[in-house]
MARKOLZA-500475 format. One record per residue (C-alpha): chain; x, y, z. Coordinates in nm, 4 decimals, padded with zeros to 6 digits, always signed. Layout:
N
 chain     east    north       up
     A        X        Y        Z
...
END
This chain:
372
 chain     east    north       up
     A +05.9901 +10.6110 +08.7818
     A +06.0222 +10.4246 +09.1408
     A +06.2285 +10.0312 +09.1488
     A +05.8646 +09.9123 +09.2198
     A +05.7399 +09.9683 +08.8537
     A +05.9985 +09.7391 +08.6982
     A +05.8121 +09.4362 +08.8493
     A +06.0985 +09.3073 +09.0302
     A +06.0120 +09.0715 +09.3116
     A +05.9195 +09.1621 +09.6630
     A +06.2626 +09.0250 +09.8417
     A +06.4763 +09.2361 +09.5326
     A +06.2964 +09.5293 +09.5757
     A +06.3204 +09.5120 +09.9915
     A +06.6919 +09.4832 +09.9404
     A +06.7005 +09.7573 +09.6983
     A +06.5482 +10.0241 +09.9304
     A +06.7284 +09.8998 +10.2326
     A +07.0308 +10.0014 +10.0059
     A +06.9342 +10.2907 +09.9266
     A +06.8162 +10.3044 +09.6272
     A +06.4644 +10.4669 +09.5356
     A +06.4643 +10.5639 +09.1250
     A +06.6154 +10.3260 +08.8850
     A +06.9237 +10.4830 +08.6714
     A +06.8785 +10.5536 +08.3057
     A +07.0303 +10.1931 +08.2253
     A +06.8401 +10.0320 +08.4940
     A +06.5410 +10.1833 +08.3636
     A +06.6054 +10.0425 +08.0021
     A +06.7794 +09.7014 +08.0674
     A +06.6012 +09.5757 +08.3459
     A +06.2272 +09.5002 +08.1488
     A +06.4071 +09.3360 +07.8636
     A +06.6498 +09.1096 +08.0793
     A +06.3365 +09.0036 +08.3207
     A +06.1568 +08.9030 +08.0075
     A +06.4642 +08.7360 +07.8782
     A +06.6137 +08.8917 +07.5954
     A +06.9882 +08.9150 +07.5037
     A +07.1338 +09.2615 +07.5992
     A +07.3789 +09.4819 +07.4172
     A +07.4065 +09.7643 +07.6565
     A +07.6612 +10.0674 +07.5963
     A +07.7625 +10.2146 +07.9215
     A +08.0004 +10.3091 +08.1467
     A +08.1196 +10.2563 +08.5111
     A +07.9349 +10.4991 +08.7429
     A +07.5789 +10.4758 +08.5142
     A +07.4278 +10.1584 +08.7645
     A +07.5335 +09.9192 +08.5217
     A +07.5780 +09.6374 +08.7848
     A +07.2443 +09.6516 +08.8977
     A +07.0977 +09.6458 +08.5488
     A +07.1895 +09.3127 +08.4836
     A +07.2415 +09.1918 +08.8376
     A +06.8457 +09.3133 +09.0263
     A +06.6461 +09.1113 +08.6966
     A +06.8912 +08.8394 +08.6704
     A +06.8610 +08.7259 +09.0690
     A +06.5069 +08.7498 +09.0079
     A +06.5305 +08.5038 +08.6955
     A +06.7146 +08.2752 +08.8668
     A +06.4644 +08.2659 +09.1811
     A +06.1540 +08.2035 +08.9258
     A +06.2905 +07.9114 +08.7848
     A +06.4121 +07.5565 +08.8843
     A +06.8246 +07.4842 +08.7677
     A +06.8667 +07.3083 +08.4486
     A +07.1358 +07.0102 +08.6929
     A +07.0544 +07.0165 +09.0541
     A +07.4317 +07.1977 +09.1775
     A +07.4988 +07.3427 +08.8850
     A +07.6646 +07.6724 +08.8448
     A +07.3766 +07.8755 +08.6494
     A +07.4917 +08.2702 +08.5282
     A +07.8473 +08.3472 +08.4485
     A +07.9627 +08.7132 +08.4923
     A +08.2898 +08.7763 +08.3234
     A +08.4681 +09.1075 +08.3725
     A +08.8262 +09.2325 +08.3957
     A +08.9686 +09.2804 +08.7186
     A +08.9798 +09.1715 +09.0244
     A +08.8614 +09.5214 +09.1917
     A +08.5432 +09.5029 +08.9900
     A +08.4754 +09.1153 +08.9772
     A +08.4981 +09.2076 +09.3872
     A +08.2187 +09.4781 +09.3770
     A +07.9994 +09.2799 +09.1465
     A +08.0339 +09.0108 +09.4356
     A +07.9130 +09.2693 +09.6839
     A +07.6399 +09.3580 +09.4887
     A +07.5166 +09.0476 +09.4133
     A +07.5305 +08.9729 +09.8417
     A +07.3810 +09.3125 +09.8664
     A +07.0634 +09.2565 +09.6209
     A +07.0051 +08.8597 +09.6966
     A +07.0521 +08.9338 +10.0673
     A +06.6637 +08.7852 +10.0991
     A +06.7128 +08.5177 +09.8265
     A +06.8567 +08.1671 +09.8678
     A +07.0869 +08.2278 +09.5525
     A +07.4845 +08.1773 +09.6455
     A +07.7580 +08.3766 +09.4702
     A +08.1551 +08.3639 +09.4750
     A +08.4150 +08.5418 +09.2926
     A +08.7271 +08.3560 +09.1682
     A +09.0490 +08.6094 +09.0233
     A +09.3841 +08.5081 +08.9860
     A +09.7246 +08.6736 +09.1918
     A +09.6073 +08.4444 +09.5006
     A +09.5771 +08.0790 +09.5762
     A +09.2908 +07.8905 +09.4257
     A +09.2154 +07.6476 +09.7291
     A +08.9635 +07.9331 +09.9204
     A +08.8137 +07.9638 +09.6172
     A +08.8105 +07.5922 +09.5070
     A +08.6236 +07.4988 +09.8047
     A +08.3725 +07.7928 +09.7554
     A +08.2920 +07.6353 +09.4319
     A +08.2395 +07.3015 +09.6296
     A +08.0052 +07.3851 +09.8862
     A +07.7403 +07.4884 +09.5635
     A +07.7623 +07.8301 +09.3101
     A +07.4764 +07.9448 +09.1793
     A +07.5880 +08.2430 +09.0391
     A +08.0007 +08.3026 +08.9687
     A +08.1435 +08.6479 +08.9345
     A +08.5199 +08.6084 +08.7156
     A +08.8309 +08.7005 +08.6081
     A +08.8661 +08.5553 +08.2585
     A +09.2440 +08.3697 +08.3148
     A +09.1279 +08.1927 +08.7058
     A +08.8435 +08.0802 +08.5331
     A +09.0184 +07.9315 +08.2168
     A +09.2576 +07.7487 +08.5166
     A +08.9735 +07.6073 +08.7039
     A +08.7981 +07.5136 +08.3730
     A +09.1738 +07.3647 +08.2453
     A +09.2163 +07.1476 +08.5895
     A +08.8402 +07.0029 +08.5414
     A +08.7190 +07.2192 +08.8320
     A +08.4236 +07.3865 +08.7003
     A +08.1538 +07.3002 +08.4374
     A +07.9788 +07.5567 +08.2525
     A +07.7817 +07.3633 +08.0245
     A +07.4452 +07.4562 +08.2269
     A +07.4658 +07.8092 +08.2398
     A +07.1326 +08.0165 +08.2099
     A +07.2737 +08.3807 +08.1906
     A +07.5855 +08.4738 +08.0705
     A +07.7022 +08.8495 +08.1260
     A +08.0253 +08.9725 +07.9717
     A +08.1169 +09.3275 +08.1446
     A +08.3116 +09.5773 +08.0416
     A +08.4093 +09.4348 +07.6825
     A +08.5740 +09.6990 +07.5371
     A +08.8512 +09.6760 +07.8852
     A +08.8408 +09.2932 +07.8398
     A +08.9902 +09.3784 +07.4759
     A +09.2339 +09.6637 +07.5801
     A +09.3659 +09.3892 +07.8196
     A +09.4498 +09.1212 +07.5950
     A +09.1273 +08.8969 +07.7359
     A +08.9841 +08.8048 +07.3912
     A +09.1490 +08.4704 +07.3079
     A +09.0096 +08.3824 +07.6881
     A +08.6727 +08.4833 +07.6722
     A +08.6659 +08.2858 +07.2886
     A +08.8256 +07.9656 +07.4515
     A +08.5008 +08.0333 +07.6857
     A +08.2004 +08.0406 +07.4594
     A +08.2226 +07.6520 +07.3164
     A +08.1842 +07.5375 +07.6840
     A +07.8517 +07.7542 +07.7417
     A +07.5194 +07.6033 +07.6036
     A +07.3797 +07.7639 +07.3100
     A +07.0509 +07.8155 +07.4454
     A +07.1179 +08.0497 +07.7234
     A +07.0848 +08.4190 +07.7882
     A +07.3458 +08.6904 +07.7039
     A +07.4196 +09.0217 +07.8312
     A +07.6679 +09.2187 +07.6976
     A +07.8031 +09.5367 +07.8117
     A +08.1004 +09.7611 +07.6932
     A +08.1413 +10.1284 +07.7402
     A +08.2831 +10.2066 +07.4201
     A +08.1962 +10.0303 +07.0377
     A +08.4989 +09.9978 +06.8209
     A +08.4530 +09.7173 +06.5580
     A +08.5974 +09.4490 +06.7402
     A +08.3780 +09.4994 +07.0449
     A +08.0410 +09.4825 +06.7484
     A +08.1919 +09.1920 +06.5983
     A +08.2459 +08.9931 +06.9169
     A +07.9030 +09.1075 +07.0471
     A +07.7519 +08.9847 +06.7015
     A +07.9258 +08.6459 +06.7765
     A +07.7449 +08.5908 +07.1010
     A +07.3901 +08.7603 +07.0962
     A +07.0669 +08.6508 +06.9367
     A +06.8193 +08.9124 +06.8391
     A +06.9330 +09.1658 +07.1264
     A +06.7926 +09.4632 +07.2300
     A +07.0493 +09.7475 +07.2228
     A +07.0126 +09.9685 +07.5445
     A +07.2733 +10.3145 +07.5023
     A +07.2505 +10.5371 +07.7750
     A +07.5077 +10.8350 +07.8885
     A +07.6924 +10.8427 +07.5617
     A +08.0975 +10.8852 +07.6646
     A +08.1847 +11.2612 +07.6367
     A +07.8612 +11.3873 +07.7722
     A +07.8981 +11.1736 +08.1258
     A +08.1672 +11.4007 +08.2101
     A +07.9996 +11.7512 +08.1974
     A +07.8969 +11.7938 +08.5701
     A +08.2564 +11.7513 +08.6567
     A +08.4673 +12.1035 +08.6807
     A +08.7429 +12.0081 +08.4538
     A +09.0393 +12.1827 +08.4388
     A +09.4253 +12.1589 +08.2955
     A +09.7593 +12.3107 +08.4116
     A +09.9841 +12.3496 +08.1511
     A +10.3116 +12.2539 +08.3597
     A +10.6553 +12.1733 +08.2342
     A +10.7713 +11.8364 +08.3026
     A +11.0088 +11.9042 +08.5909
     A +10.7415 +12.1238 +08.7602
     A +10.4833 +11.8605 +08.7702
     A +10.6019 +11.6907 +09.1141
     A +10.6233 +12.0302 +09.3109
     A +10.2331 +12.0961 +09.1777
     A +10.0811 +11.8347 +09.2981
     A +10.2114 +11.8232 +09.6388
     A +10.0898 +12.2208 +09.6177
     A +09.7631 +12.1406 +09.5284
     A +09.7430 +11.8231 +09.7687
     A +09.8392 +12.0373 +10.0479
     A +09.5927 +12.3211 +09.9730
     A +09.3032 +12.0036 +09.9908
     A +09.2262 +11.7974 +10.2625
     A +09.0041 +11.5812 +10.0303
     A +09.0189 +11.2122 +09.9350
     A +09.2278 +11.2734 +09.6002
     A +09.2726 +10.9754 +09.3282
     A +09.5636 +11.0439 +09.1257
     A +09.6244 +10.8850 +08.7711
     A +09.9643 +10.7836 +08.6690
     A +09.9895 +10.6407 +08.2891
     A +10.3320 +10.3615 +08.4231
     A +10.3302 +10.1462 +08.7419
     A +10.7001 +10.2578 +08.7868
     A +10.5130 +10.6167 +08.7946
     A +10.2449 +10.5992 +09.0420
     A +10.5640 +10.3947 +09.2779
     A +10.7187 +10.7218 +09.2296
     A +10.4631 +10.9870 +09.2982
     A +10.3450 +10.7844 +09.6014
     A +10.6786 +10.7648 +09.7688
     A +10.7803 +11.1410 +09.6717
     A +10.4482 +11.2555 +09.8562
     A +10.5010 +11.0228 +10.1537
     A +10.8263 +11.2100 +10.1649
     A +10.6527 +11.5780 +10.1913
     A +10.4273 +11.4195 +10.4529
     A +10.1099 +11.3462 +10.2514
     A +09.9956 +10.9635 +10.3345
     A +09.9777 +10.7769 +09.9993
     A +09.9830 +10.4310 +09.8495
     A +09.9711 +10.2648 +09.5180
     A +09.7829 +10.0272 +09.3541
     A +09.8720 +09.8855 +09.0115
     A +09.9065 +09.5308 +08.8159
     A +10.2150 +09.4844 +08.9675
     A +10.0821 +09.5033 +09.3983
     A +09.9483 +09.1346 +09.5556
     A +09.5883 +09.1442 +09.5209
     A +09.5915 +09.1488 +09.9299
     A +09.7983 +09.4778 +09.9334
     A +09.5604 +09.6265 +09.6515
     A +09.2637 +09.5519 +09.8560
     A +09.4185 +09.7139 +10.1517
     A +09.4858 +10.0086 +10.0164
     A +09.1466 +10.0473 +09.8792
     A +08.9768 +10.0052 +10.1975
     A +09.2335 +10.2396 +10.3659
     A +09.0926 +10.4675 +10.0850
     A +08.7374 +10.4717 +10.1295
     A +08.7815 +10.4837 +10.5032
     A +09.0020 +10.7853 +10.5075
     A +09.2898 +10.5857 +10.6510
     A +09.4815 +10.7224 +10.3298
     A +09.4026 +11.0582 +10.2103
     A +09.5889 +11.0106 +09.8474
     A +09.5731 +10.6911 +09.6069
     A +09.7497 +10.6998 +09.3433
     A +09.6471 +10.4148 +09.0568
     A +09.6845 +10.2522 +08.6849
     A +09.4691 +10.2753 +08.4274
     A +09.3984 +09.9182 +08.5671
     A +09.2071 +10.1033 +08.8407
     A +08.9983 +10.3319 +08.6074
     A +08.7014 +10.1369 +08.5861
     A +08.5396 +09.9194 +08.8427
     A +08.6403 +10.0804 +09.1437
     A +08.3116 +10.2595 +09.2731
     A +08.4817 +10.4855 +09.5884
     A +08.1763 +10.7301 +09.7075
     A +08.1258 +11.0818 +09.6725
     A +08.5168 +11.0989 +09.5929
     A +08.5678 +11.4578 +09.5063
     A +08.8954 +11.4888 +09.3151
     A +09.0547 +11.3084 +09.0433
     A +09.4147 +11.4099 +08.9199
     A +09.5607 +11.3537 +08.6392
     A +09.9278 +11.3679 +08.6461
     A +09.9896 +11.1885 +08.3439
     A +09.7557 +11.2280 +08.0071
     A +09.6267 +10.8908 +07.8835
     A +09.7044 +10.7534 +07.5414
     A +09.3856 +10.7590 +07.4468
     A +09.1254 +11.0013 +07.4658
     A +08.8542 +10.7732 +07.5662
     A +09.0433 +10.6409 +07.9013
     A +09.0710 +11.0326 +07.9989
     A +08.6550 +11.0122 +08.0466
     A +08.6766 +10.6832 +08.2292
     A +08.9026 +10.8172 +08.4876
     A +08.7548 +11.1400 +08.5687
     A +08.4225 +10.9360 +08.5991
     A +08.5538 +10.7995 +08.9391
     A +08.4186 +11.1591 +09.0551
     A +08.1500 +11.3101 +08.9891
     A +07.8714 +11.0060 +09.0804
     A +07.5104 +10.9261 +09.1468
     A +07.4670 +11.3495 +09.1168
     A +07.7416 +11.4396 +09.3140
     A +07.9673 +11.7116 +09.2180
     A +08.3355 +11.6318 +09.1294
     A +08.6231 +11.7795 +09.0164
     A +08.8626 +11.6445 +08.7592
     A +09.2104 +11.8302 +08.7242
     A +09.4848 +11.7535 +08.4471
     A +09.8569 +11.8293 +08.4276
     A +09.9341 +11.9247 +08.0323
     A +10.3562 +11.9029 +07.9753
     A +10.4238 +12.0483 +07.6433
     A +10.4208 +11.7335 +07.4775
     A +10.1264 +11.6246 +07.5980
     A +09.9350 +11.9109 +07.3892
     A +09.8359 +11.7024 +07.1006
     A +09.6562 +11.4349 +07.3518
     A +09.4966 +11.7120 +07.5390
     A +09.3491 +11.8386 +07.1975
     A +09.1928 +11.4930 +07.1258
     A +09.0714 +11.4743 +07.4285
     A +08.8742 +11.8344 +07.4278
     A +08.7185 +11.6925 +07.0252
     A +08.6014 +11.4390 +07.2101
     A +08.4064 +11.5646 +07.5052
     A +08.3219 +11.8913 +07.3272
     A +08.4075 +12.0964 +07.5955
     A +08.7237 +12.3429 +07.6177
     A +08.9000 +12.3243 +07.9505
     A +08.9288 +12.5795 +08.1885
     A +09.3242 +12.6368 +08.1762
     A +09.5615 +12.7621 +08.4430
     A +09.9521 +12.8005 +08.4222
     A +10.1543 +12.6733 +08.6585
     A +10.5017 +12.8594 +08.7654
     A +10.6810 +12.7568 +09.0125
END
């Protein structure tokens, strides 16, 4: 299948090639028909399956076919988690509606609201969020939502492992009823089905890439490592690779720690957690993806949402709490059918996690022992 059967609109689908795309993604495939035609969408996915321009390619074209309910008014809401993400989204949206007359902003908080209140000003068609900036603006009488057309909430399942829920449920009474909802999450505990059931009429369910089978063209492997080891392997393995290398720490205090001791053995490295401005965050990300820095070393925070190209190597130095979060940070590598490589440091304790974490993906990793 080719972008042109989905009967997008010649200025989407120019934009679309001139990015580079030329087959739709299983999710694009599925979501976009149903979202051009209108239909609430529960979609289970997760970062790295095209998501973004599921909803985003059908719902600029939506928005172009159709007059605004208020002359001015702000007409599709996206909602998602971060900053990092609500960022990208913003990019994509530019990217896709390059040819369109449609105007997008993104409002987060950790930086002053005036840029971002005079943004909203000028005219929004279409505003990209963090869920606590927008509850601000909305408190200070600074934005309306009460003519919305399309609502997306992204990433649901992060939104609720975040502590967004009150926000988003503050939201929903300011949003007209009659509107269209999109609804993504990568996971589908019962709090994620009951909120979804709370906001979507008649939807159609779209699951692509189910969660432990979007990790099996990355080469996986674990080093079972005693605790005091695990510093002196990475900066062996970092120094064997002269790769871009994304390395997961489970504390902020932690990934401070790791990026200072390998600044010390002469490996360039920054940080990025909930803690760093938004400005130095975004700094070290670009460094990143340029090359500037060969090492980042992140949150869970930074698990989802941050799309970094044809990055080859994901580290886990820490094991995540939960089995799930293991598959969303290996799926930084490993992209749009490029190969990755995903390796884990196991410390004794650890075992039981790394156990859950093989039931869920099915597969048995391949295991090396580190001595020092």
């Amino acid at each position: 299948m080719t972008f042109n059967e989905l009967n997008l609109s010649a200025p989407v689908l120019r934009a679309v090639a001139q990015a580079g795309y030329e087959s739709p993604s299983p999710i694009q495939a599925a979501a976009i028909p149903p979202v051009l035609a209108g239909r609430d969408l529960m979609g289970c996915a997760q970062t790295g399956t095209g998501k973004t321009a599921a909803f985003a390619l059908p719902m600029l074209d939506r928005l172009t076919a159709s007059a605004p309910r208020k002359k001015g008014a702000i007409r599709a809401l996206i909602l998602t988690p971060t900053r990092e993400l609500a960022l990208q989204i913003g990019e994509s949206f530019e990217a896709y509606g390059k040819y369109l007359t449609l105007r997008s902003t993104v409002i987060f908080g950790g930086v002053g609201q005036a840029p971002q209140v005079a943004a909203l000003k000028k005219g929004v068609d279409i505003l990209i969020a963090c869920p606590g900036r927008l509850n601000d603006l909305v408190g200070q009488g600074l934005l309306d939502l009460s003519n919305i057309e399309i609502f997306v909430l992204d990433e649901a399942d992060r939104m609720l492992d975040m502590g967004f829920v009150a926000d988003i449920k503050r939201l929903l009474p300011l949003l007209p009823k009659s509107r269209q909802t999109l609804f993504f999450s990568a996971t589908m505990p019962a709090d994620i089905v009951a909120l979804s059931k709370s906001m979507l009429t008649d939807p159609v369910r779209v699951e692509v890439t189910p969660v432990a089978s979007a990790v099996d063209a990355i080469d996986q492997r674990v080093y079972f490592v005693e605790k005091p080891e695990k510093k002196k392997l990475l900066v062996s393995l970092l120094r064997e690779e002269d790769k871009s290398v994304l390395v997961f720490s489970r504390t902020k205090h932690g990934a401070d720690n790791i990026s200072r001791l390998l600044s010390k053995s002469g490996i360039r490295s920054e940080a990025i957690h909930g803690n760093k401005s938004q400005n130095h965050r975004q700094r070290v990300l670009t460094d990143f993806k340029s090359g500037k820095i060969r090492v980042m070393v992140a949150t869970d925070i930074a698990a989802r949402g941050i799309d970094i190209r044809e990055l080859e190597i994901v580290i886990n130095y820490d094991l995540p709490d939960v089995p799930e979060t293991y598959v969303h940070r290996i799926g930084r590598t490993g992209r749009a059918g490029h190969s990755g490589t995903a390796l884990t440091f196991c410390t004794p304790d650890e075992r039981p996690l790394m156990k859950d974490i093989q039931r869920l993906t099915g597969k048995k990793l391949n295991a090396e022992t580190y001595r020092a």
